[in-house]
C-alpha positions in Angstrom: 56.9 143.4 95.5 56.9 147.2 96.0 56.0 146.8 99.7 59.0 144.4 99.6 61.0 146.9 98.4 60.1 149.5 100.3 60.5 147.6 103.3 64.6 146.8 102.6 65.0 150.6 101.4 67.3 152.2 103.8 66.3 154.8 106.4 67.7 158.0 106.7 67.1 161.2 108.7 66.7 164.8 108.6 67.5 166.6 111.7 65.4 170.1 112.4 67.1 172.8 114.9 64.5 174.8 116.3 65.0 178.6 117.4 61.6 179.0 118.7 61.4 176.1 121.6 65.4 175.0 121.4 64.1 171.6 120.8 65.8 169.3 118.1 63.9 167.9 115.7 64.2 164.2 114.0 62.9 163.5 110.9 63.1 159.5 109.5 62.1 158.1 106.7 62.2 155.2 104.5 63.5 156.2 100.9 65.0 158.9 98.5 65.7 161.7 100.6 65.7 164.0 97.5 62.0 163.4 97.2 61.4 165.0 100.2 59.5 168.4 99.9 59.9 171.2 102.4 56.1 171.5 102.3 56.3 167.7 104.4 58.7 168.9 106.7 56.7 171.9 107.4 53.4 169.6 107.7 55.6 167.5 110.2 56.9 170.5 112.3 53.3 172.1 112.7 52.1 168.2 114.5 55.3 168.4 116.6 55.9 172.3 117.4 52.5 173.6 116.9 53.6 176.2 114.4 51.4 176.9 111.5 53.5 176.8 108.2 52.3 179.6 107.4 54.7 181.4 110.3 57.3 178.7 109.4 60.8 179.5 107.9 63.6 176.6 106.9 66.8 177.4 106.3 69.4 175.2 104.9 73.4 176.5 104.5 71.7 180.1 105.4 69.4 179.4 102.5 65.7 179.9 103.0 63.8 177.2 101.7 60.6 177.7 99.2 57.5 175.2 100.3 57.7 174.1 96.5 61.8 173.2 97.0 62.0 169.3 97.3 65.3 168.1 98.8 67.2 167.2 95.6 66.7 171.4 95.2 67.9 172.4 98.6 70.6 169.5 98.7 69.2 167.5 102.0 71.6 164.4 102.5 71.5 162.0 105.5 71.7 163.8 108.7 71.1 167.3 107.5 70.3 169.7 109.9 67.6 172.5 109.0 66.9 175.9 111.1 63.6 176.7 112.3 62.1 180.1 112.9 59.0 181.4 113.4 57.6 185.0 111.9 54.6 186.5 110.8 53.0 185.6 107.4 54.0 188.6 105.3 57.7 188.3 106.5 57.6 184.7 105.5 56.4 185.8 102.4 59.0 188.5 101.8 61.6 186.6 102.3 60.1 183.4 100.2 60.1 186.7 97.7 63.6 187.7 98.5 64.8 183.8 97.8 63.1 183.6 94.9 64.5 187.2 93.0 67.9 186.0 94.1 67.3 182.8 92.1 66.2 185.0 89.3 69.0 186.0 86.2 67.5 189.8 85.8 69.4 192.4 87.0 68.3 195.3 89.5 69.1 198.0 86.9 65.9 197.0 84.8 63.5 197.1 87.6 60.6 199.1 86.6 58.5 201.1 88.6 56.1 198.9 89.5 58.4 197.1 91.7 58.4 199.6 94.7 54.8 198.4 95.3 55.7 194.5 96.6 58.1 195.7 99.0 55.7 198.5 100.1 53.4 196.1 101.6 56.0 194.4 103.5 55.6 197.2 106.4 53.0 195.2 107.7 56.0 192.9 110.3 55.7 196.2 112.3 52.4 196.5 113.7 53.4 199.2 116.2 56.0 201.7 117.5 56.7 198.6 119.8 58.3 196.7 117.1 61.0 199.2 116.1 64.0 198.8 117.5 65.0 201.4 120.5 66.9 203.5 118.2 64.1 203.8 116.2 60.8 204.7 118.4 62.5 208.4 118.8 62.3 209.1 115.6 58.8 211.1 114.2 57.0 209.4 111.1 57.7 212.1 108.9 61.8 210.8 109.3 60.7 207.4 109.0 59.2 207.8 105.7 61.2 210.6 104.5 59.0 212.7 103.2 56.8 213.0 100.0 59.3 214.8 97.7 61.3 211.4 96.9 61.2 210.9 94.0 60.6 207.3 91.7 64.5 206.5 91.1 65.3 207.2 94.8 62.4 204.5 95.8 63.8 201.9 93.4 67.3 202.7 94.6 66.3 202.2 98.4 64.0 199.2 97.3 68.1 197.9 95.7 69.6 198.6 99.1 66.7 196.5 100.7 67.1 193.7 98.5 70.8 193.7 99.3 70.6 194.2 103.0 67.8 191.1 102.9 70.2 189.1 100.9 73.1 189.9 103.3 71.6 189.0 106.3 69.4 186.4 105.0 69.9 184.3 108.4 67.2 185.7 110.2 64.6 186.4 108.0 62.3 188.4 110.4 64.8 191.0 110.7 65.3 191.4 106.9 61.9 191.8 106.6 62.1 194.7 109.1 65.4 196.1 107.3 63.6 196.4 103.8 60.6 198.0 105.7 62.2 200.1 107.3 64.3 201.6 103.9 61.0 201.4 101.9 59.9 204.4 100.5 56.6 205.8 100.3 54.3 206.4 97.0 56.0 209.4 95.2 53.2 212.3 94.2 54.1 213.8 91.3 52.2 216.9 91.9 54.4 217.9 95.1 57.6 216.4 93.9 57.3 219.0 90.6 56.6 222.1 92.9 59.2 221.5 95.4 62.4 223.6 94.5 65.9 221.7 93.6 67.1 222.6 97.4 65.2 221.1 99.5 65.3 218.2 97.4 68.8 218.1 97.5 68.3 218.6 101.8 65.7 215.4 101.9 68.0 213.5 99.9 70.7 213.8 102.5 68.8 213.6 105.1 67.3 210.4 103.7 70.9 208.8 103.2 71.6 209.8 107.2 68.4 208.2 108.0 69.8 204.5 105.7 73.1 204.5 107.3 71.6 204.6 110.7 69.3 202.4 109.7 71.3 200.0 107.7 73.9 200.5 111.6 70.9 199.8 113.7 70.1 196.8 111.5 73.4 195.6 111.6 73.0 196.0 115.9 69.4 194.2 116.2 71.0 191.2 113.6 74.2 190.6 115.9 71.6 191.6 119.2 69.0 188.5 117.8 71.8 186.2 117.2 73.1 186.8 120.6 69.9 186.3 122.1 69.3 183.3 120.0 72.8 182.3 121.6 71.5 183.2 124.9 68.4 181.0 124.3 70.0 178.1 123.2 72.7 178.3 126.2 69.0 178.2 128.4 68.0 175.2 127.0 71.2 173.4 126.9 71.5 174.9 130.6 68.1 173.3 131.5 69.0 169.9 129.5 72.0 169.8 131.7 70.5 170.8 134.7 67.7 167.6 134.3 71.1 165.9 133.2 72.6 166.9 136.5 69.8 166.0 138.6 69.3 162.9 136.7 72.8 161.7 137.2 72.5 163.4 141.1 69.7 160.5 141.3 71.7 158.1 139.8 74.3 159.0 142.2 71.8 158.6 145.4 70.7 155.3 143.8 74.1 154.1 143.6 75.2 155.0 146.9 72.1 153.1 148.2 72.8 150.0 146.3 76.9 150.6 147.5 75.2 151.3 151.5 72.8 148.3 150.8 76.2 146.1 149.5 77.7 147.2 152.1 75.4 146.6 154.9 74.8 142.5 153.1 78.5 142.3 153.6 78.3 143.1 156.8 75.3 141.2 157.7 77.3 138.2 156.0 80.5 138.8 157.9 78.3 139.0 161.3 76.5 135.5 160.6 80.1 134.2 159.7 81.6 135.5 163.1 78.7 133.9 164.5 79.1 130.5 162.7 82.4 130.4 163.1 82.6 130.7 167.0 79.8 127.9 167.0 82.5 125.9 164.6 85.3 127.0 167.1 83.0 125.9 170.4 81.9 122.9 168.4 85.4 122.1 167.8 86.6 122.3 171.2 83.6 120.1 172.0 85.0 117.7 169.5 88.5 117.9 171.3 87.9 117.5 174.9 85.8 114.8 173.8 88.6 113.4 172.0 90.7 113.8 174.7 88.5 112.6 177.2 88.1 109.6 174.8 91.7 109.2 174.6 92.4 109.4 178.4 89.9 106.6 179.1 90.7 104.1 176.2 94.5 105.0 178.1 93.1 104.1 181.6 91.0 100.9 179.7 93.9 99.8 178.1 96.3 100.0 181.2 93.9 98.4 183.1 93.1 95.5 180.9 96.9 95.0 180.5 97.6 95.0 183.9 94.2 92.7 183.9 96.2 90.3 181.2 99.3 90.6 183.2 97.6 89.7 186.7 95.7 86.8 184.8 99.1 85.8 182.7 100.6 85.5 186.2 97.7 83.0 188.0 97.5 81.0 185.0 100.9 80.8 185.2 100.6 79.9 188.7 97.8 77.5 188.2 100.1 75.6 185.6 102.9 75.6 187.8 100.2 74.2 190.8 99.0 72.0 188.3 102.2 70.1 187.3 103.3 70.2 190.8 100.2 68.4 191.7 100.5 66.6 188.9 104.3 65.3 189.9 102.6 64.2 193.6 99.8 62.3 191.7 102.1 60.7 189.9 104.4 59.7 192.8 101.5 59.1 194.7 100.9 56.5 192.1 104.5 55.1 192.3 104.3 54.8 195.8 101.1 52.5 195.8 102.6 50.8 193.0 105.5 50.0 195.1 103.2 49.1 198.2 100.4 46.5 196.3 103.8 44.9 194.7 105.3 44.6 198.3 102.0 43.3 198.9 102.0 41.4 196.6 105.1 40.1 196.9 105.0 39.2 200.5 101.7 37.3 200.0 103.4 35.5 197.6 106.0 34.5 199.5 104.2 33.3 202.7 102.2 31.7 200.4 104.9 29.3 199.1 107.0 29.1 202.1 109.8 30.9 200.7 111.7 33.1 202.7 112.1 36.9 201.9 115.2 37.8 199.8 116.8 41.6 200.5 115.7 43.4 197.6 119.2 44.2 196.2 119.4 40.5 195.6 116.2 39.8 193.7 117.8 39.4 190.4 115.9 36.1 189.4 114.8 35.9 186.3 111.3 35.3 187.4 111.8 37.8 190.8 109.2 40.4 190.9 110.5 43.7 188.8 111.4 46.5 191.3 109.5 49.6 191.4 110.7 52.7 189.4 111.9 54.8 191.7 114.3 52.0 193.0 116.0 52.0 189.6 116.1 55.6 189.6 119.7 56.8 190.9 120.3 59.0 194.6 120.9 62.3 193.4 117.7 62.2 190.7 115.6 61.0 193.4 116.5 63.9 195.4 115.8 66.2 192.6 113.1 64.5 190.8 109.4 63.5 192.4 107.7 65.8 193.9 110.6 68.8 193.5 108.9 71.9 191.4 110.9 73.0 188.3 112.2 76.5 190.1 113.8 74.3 192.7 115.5 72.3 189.8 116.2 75.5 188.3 117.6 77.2 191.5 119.8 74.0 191.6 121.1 73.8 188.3 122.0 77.4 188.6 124.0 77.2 191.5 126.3 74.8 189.7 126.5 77.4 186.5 127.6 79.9 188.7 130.1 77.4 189.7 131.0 76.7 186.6 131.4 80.1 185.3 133.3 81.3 188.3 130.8 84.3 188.8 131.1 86.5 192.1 127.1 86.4 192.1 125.0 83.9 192.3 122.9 83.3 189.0 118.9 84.4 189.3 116.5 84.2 186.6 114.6 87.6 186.1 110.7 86.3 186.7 109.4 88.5 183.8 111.7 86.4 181.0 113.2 83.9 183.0 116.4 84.3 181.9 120.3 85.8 182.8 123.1 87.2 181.1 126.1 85.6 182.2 129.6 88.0 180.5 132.6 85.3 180.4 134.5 87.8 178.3 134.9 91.5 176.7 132.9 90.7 173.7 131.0 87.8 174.4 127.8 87.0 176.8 126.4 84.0 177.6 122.3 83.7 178.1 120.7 81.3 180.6 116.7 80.3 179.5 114.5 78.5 181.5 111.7 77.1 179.3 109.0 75.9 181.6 107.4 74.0 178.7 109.8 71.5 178.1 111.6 71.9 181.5 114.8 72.8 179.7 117.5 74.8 180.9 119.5 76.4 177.9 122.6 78.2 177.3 123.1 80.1 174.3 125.2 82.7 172.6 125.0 85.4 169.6 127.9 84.4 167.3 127.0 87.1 164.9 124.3 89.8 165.1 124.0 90.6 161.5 124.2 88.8 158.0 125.9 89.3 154.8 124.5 90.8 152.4 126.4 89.2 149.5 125.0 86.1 148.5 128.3 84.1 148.1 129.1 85.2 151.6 126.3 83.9 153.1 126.1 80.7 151.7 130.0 79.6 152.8 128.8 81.1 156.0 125.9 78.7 156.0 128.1 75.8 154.7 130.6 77.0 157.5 128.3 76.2 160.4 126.1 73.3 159.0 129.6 71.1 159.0 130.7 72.7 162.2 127.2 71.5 163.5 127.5 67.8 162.5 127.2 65.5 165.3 127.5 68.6 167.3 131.2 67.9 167.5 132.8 71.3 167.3 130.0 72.7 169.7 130.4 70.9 172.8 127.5 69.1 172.4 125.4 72.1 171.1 123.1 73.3 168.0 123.5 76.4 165.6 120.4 78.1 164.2 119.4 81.3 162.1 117.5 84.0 162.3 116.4 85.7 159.1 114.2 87.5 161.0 116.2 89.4 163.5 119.7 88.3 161.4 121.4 86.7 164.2 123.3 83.2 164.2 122.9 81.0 167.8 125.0 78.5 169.7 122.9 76.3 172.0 123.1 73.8 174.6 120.3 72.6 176.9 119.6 69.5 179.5 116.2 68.1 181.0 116.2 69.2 184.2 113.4 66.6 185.3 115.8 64.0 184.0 119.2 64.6 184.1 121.7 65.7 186.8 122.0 69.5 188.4 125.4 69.6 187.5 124.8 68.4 183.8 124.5 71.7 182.3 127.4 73.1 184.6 129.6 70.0 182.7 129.3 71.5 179.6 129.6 75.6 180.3 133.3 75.7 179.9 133.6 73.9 176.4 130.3 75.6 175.0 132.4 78.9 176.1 135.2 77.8 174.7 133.7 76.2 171.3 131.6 79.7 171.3 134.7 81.9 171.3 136.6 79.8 168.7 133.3 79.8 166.1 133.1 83.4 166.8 136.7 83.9 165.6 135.9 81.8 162.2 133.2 83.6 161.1 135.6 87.0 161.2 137.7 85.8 159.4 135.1 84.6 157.0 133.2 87.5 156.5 136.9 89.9 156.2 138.5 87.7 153.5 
């Protein structure tokens, strides 16, 4: 328990200056300060200084401090600060001495004459002439002692002024020591002092009080000469402190500016390997261009190529086809032909089989007569056309008559990419020839309107509109109406079989389509403005 509570007492601390060394002293400890003893403190200082206590004087609030004074007597508190100085062992005593008659009540009127004796033996501070101030080592040591014909009451008076000088300038205790020895007086003989006549008494004695003021002045000069040296002293050790400081922060200062040089010199390294990786980013990245646009130019010369590839191979197929239904069209009238020739045959070996005579062939309409052949029943004019004629010569045909028919100052050519024409028959209306080679179909067709409506209602009575225009194709010449959601666009059509009808037929019909297309065009206005 009482290690316990020792352990969560607070710590406090006693700081020590030192006048010797200029060091600073710290004293910690765990505990009641005021049970601290000076006799510790000076136990402490002699392990860390190396001064014997002995030659130790404390000093607290210009107090000297007695070895048997604990710190509730001297007042210590938390971060008191004591003075350290060293002197000899009798001026330690003396002023251990000194502290302790100022503590005492008596007076210095009831000294006695023993007293004299205890400050007499303090002279042994000065060991020789060496040790007196400069003012001092001219003087002989008859005037230093002032003679043998003091008497008793003028040794305790000077003994008074000692005291009193050593209390006044208690602060350094070394030189009060020296004061009172100096002012002591020497052992009075009371042979001498009763044989020597009244005047020269009176002659010492004023020559004795000479010898205290200059004394008591040159005491006064080596107390204000020790305190500036002690000033001086403890400017030198603050001097040195801050000269380690300064070369401690001047290395600081060199290490720093390394570490800044050494930051420096990463930043650059980093900024030179970034230069460096960025022109192999910017080369790789022109790589990556020109690649890319090498890239792109070829896939451009690939793709041109294979369209003009799928363009040259649109155009033979096309041609094939067209070769194949043209041979196609001579197989087939090949066929007809030898049809017709094995029934003429036929016929004939019939006939001069039986005995009966040949009939013309327009007048073979027995019942039981052999049928003609097909192309007999077909008329003139789609003979000439039909067989073995290709569709661009039906076409060429058919537009001849539509240029005819439309009154045009050019003839009428289908474009071979599209294979169709724009016909204009008026300001604001064209018509469009088509050949489909599919169905071999030859269309006309016009744009009645190029956009719907957008309102509902609108468009269904435009849809109603046309649908019963369309019926039977009797408002249309013949022709169709159709929608493109798509592309929103409303057609008029007309087409005719150009494998199976007449040239001309389409030419028949141009002028009412025209006509039919105009008037529908004129509806649907007025439609679409109410």
């Amino acid at each position: 328990m009482e290690s316990s509570a020792a352990a969560a007492a607070p710590t406090t601390c006693v700081y020590v200056l030192s006048d010797v060394d200029g060091y600073k002293y710290k004293l910690v400890m765990q505990g009641d300060l005021q049970l601290l003893t000076v006799r510790k403190v000076k136990r402490y200082l002699q392990r860390a200084a190396g001064i014997d206590p002995a030659q130790q004087l404390l000093t607290f609030n210009s107090v000297a401090l007695d070895d048997t004074m604990s710190g509730k007597d001297a007042g210590f508190f938390d971060g008191a600060i004591l003075r350290l100085q060293q002197v000899s062992s009798s001026s330690a005593a003396l002023a251990q001495c000194i502290s302790v008659d100022e503590h005492r009540p008596s007076t210095a009127h009831t000294v006695d004459r023993a007293v004299p004796a205890r400050v007499v033996g303090a002279p042994q501070l000065i060991s020789s002439p060496r040790a007196l101030p400069p003012p001092l080592r001219c003087l002989s040591p008859n005037k230093l002692t002032g003679g043998a014909e003091c008497e008793a009451y003028d040794a305790a008076s000077c003994r008074r002024r000692g005291v009193v000088a050593g209390v006044a300038y208690s602060s350094p205790p070394e030189l009060a020591g020296t004061t009172s020895v100096t002012v002591s007086t020497p052992q009075v003989i009371p042979g001498r002092a009763s044989s020597a006549p009244n005047a020269d008494g009176d002659g010492f004695h004023v020559y004795y009080r000479e010898l205290e003021e200059k004394v008591a002045a040159l005491s006064l000069d080596n107390v204000r000469l020790r305190e500036q040296l002690q000033v001086v002293a403890r400017q030198a050790a603050e001097a040195c402190t801050d000269g380690r400081h300064e070369e401690e922060v001047k290395r600081l200062k060199a290490a720093v500016a390394m570490a800044q040089e050494g930051v420096k010199d990463a930043e650059r390294a980093a900024a030179d390997r970034w230069r460096v990786k960025e022109e192999e980013l910017v080369k790789e990245l022109d790589l990556l261009r020109e690649e890319r646009r090498r890239f792109h130019e070829e896939s451009t010369a690939q793709e041109a190529k294979l369209q003009e590839l799928v363009h040259s191979m649109e155009g033979e197929i096309r041609g094939l086809k067209y070769e194949l239904h043209d041979k196609d069209e001579a197989l087939q009238a090949a066929r007809l032909s030898l049809a017709e020739a094995q029934s003429e045959k036929r016929s004939r070996t019939d006939v001069a089989r039986r005995g009966v005579d040949i009939c013309p062939r327009g007048e073979a309409n027995h019942p039981f007569a052999p049928a003609a052949s097909r192309r007999a029943r077909i008329p003139l004019h789609q003979r000439q056309h039909g067989g073995s004629s290709s569709i661009d010569e039906l076409a060429e045909t058919a537009l001849e008559y539509l240029t005819q028919a439309f009154e045009s100052a050019t003839p009428l050519v289908l474009e071979p990419e599209n294979d169709t024409c724009v016909v204009p028959v008026a300001n604001d209306l064209k018509v469009l020839v088509t050949l489909d080679r599919e169905t071999e179909r030859l269309y006309l067709y016009v744009t009645l309107l190029n956009h719907l409506p957008s309102s509902p209602v609108q468009r269904m009575q435009l849809y109603e509109m046309l649908l019963e225009g369309a019926l039977l194709g009797k408002d249309m010449a013949g022709g169709s109406v159709g929608v493109s959601l798509e592309s929103n666009l409303v057609l008029m059509s007309v087409s005719a079989n150009l494998r199976h009808s007449g040239a001309s037929a389409l030419a028949a019909t141009a002028a009412p389509f025209v006509n039919a297309a105009q008037a529908w065009t004129k509806s649907i206005d007025v439609l679409l403005n109410s």
